[in-house]
C-alpha positions as CSV (number, residue, x, y, z in Angstrom):
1,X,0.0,0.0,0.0
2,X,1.6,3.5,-0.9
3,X,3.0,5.8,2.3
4,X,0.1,8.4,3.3
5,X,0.6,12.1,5.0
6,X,0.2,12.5,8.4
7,X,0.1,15.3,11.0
8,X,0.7,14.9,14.6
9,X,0.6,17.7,17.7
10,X,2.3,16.3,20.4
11,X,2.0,18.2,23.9
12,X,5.1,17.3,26.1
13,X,5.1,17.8,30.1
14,X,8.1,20.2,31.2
15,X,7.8,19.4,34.7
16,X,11.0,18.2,34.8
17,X,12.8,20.9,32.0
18,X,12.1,22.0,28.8
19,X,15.6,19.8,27.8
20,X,13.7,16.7,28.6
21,X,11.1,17.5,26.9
22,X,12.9,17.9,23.7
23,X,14.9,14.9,24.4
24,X,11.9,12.9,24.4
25,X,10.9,14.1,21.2
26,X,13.8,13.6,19.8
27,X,13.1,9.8,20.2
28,X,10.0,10.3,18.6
29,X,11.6,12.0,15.9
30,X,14.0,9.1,15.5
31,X,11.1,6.6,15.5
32,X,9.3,8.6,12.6
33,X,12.3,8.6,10.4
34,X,12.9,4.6,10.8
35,X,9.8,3.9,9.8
36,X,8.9,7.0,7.5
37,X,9.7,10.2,6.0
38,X,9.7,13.1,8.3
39,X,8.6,16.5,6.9
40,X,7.7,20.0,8.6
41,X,8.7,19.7,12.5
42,X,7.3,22.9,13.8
43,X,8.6,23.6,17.3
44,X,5.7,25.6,19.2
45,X,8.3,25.6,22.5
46,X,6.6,26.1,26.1
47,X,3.0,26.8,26.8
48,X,-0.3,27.5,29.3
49,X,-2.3,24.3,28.7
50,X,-6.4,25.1,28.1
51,X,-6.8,22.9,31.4
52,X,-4.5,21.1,34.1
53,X,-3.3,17.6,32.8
54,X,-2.3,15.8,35.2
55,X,-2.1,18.7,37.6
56,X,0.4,20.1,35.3
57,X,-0.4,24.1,33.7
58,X,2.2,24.0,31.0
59,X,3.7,21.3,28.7
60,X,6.2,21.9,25.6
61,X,4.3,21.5,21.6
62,X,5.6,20.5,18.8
63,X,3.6,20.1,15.5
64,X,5.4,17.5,13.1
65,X,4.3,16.0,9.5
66,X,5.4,12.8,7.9
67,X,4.8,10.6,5.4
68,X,4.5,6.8,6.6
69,X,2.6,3.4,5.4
70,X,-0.8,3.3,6.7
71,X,0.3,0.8,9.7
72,X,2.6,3.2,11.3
73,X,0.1,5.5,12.9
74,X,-1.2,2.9,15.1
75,X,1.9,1.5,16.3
76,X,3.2,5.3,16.5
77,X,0.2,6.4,18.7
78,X,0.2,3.1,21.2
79,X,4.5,4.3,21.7
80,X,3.3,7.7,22.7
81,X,0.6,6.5,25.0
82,X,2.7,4.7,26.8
83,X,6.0,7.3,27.1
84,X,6.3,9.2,30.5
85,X,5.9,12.7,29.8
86,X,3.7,12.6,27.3
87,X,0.8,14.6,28.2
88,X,-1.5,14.9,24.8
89,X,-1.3,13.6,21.4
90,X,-3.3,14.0,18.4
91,X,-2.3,12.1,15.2
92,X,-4.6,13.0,11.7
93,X,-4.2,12.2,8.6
94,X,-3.6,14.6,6.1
């Protein structure tokens, strides 16, 4: 089956630094270009969260597109669920 687009917003928590926060997605960054083609990573950096997650007010964005089969996505989403410090995740194809 041909590679589809994908976008994905993921909200890191920077309870414990901004550095770990980009650390972790730097694995995820990593993991997206083993399996796929990463595109636009659009770093959004530290911000107020609508509503406490967690009990936590701020957490670190970054907006990312790639280009992966069609069986990535899942496999990329049940990774993320499953990290420490990831607070929120929404993955959509373009």
């Amino acid at each position: 089956m041909a590679a589809k687009n994908y976008e994905a917003m993921l909200v890191f928590s920077v309870k414990n630094g901004e550095e770990e926060a980009q650390a972790n997605f730097e694995k995820f960054k990593a993991l997206i270009e083993k399996h796929g083609t990463l595109g636009n990573v659009d770093e959004w950096g530290s911000r107020k969260l609508a509503y406490p997650i967690n009990y936590e007010t701020d957490g670190y964005y970054y907006v990312v597109e790639y280009t992966a089969e069609p069986e990535f996505p899942a496999e990329f989403e049940r990774i993320l669920g499953i990290t420490d410090g990831v607070l929120r995740f929404l993955n959509i194809s373009k």
